[in-house]
BATOR-300164 format. One line per field, with one value per residue: residue number from 0; x negated, y negated, z negated of N, C-alpha, C in turn. Coordinates in steps of 0.02 Angstrom, whole numbers, plus 50000, padded with zeros to 5 digits. Each point is the difference from the previous one (the first is absolute). Layout:
<atoms>
i NUM,...
nc1 X,...
nc2 Y,...
nc3 Z,...
cac1 X,...
cac2 Y,...
cac3 Z,...
cc1 X,...
cc2 Y,...
cc3 Z,...
</atoms>
This chain:
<atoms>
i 0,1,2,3,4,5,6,7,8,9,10,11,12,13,14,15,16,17,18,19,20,21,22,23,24,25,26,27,28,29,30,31,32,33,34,35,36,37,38,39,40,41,42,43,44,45,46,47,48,49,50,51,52,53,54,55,56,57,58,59,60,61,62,63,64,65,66,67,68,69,70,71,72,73,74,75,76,77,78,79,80,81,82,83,84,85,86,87,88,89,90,91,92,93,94,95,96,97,98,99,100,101,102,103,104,105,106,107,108,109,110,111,112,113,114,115,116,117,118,119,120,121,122,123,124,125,126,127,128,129,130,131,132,133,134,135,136,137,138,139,140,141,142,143,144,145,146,147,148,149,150,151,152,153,154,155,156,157,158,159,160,161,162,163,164,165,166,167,168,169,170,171,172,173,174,175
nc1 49958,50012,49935,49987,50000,49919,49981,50017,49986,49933,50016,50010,49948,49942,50041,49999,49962,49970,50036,49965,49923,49994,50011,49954,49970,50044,50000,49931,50000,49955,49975,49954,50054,50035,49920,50002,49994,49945,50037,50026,49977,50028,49959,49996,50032,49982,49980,50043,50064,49999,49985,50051,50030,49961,50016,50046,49996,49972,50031,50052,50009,50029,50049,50015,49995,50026,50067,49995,49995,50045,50045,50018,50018,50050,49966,49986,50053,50030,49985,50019,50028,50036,49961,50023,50049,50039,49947,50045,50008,49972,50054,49971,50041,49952,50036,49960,50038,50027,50048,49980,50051,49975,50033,50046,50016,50050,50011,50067,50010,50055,49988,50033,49963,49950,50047,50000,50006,50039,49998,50058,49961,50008,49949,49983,50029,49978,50010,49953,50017,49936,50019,49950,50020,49947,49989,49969,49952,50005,49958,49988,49922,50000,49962,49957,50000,49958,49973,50023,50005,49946,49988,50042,50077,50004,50007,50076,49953,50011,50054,49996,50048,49972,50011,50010,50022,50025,49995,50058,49960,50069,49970,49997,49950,49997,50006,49968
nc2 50058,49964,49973,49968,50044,49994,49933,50000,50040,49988,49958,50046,50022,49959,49945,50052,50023,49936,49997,50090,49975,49977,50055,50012,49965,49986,50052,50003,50000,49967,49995,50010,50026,50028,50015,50007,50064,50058,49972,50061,50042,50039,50043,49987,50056,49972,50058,50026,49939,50049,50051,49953,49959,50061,50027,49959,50031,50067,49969,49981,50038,50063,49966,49984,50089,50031,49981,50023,50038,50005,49975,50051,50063,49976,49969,50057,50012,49966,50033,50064,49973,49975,50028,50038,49980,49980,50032,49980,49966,50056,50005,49945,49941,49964,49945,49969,49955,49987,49996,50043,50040,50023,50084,50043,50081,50033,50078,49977,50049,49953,50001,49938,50013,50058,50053,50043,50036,50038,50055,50024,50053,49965,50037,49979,49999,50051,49951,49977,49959,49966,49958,49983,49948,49958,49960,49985,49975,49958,50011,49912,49999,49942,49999,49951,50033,50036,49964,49946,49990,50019,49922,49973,50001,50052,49990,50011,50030,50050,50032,50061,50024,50062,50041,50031,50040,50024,50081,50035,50039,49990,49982,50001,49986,49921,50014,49960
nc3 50000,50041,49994,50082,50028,49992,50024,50032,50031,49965,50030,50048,49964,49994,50039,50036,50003,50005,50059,50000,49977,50036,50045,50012,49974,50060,49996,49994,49949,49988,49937,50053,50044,49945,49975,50081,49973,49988,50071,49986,50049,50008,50001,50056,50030,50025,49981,50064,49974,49930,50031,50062,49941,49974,50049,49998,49932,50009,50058,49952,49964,50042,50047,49931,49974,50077,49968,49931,50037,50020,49949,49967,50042,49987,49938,49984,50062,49956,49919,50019,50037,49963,49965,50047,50037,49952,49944,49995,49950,49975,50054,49977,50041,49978,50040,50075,49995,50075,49953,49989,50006,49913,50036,49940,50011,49964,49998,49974,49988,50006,49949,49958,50070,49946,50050,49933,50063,49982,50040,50039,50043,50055,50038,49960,49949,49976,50072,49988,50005,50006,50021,50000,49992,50058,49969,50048,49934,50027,49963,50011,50005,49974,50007,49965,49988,50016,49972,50007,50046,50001,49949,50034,49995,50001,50033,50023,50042,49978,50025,49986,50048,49946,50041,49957,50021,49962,49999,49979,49972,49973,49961,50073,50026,50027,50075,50038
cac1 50042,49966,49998,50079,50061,50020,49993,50049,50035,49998,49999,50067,50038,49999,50056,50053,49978,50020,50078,50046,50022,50038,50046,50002,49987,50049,50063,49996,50008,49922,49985,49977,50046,50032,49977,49953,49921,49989,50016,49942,50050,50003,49986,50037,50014,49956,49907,49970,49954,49955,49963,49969,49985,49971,49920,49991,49956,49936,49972,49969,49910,49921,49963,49984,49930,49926,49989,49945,49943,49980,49954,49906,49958,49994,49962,49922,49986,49955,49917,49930,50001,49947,49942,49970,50050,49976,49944,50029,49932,49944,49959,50024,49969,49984,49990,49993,50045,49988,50012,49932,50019,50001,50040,49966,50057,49985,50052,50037,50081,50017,50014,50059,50065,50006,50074,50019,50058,50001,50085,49987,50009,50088,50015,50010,50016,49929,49932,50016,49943,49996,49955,49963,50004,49948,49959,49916,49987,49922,50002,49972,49978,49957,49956,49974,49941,50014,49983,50058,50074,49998,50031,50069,50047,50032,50074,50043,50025,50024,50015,50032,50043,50007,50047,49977,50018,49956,50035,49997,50075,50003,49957,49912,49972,49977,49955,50001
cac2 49942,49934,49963,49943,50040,50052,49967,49954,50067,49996,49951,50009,50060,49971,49973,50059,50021,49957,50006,50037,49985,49943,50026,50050,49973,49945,50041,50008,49939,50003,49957,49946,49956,49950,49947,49962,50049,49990,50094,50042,50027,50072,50059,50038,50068,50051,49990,49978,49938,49978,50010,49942,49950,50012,50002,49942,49978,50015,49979,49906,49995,50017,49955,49969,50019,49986,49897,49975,50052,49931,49919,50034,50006,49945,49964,50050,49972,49934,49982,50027,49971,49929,50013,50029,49991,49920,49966,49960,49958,50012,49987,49941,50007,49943,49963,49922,49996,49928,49947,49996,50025,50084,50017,50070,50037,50055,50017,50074,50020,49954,50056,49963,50000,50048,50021,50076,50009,50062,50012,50072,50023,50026,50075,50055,49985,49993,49967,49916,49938,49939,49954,49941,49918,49971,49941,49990,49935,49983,49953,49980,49938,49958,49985,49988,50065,50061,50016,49978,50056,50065,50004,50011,50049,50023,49999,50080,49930,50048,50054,50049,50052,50049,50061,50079,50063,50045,50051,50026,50062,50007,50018,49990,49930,49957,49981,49973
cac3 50000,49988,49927,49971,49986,49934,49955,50027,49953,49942,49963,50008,49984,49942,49993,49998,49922,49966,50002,49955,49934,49984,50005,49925,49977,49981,49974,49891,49986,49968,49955,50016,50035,49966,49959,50036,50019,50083,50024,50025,50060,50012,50081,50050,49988,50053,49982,50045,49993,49943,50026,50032,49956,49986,50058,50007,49930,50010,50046,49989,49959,50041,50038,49978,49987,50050,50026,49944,50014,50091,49996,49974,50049,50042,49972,50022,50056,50033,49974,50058,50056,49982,49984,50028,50054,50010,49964,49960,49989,50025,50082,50031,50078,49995,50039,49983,50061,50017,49960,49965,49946,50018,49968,49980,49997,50016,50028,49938,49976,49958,49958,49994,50056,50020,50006,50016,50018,50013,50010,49988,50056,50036,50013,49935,49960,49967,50010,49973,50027,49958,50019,49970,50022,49957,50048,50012,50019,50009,49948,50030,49945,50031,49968,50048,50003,49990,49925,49989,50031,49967,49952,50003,49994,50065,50016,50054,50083,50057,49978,50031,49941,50036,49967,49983,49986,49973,49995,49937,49965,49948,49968,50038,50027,50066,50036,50042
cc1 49955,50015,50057,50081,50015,50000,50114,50051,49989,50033,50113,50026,49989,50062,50073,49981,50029,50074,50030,49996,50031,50096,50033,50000,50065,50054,50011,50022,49935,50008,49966,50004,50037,49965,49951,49928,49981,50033,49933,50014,50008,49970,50031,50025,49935,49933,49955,49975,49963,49933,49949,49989,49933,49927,50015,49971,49950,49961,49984,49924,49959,49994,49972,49924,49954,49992,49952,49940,49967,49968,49924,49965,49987,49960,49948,49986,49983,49968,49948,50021,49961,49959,49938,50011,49983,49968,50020,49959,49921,49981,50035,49955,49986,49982,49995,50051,49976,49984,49931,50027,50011,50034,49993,50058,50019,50070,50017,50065,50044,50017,50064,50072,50025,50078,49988,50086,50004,50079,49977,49982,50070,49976,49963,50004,49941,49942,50026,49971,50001,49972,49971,49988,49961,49992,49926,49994,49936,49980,49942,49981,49982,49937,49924,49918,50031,50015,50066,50055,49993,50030,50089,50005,50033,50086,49998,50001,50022,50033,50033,50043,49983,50042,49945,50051,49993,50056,49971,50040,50009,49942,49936,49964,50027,49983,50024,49998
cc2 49938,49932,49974,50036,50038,49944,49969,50090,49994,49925,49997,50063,49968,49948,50042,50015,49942,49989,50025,49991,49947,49989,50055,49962,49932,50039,50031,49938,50001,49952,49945,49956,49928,49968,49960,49998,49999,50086,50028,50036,50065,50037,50023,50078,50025,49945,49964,49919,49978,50032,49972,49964,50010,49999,49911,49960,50011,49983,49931,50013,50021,49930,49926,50012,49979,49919,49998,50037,49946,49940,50003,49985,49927,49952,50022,49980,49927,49967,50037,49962,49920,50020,50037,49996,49905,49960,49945,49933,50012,50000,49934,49973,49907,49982,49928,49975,49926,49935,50009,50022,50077,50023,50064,50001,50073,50036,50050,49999,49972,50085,49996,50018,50058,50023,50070,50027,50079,50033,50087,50005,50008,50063,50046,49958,50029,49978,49916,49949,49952,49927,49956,49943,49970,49927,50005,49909,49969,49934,49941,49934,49964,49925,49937,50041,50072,50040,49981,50037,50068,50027,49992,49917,50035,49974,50046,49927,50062,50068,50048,50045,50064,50086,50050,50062,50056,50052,50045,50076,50005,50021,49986,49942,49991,50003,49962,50007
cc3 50000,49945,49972,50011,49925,49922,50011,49950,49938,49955,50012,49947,49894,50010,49985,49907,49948,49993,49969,49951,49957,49998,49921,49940,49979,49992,49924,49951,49939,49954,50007,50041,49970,49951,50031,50008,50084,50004,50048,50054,49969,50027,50034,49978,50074,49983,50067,50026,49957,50032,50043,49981,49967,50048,50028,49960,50015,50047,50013,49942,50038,50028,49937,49985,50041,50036,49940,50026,50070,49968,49948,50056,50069,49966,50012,50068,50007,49982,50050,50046,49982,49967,50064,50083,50024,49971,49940,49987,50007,50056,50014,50044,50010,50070,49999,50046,50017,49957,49949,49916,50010,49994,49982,50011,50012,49994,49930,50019,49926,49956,49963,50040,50053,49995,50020,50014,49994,50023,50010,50069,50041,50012,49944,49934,49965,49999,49990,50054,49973,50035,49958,50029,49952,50033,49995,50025,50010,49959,49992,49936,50063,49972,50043,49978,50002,49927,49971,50013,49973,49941,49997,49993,50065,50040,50040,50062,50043,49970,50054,49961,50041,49973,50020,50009,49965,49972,49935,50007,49935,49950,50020,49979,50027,50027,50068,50080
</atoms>
């Protein structure tokens, strides 16, 4: 059965469920009806939507688990990437420009503005995907020595947004 058929079945057969009980439920007459408590539903008589109700539980934590498992792993990715990928501050790139002023600058990933996304696979539900949304900026002193600029303060005169892909099985790594 496909995802969304089976998600559109499951979420039709927890409303049916709720009905009845609710149904059931307005035909007793409860104590706590009349002192203005909270009512509670009933269970259905067929186990079968408590059932779905149930793997729809479990399936919102798996996907909560491996969205907490994705954005781990997504910080790891972009400390190695700016540390090792785009050099971060340590590879800054000092130029003299026309005007006779210098400039340093260099390239990170805003870490702040990082966006972990995760959802389930459409053709298998045990596999996950996750994208990672990052900006990459280029970050720019300017100074009238080299020495100067070197020292900061940096500003963002440029940015990019970029996405990652990245796939999971229940339980696995990441990988890309």
């Amino acid at each position: 059965m496909r995802p969304k058929l089976r998600l559109l079945t499951l979420t039709l057969a927890l409303v049916l469920a709720l009905s009845v009980a609710a149904q059931a439920g307005s035909g007793s007459t409860r104590p706590d009806d009349s002192a203005g408590g909270p009512a509670t539903a009933m269970a259905p008589e067929s186990s079968e939507p408590a059932a779905q109700v149930a793997l729809l539980s479990n399936q919102d934590r798996d996907l909560d688990r491996e969205h907490q498992r994705f954005a781990q792993f997504a910080r790891e990715q972009v400390e190695h990437m700016n540390a090792n990928l785009l050099g971060g501050r340590s590879s800054v790139q000092v130029r003299c420009g026309a005007d006779g002023l210098y400039r340093a600058s260099y390239r990170a990933i805003n870490t702040q503005g990082i966006v972990c996304e995760v959802r389930r696979a459409e053709s298998n539900p045990q596999y996950f995907v996750g994208n990672l949304i990052y900006t990459e900026q280029v970050l720019e002193s300017v100074g009238g020595s080299a020495e100067a600029c070197r020292q900061g303060p940096y500003e963002p005169v440029a940015e990019k947004i970029n996405r990652l892909i990245y796939t999971s099985k229940l339980g696995g790594g990441w990988q890309q």
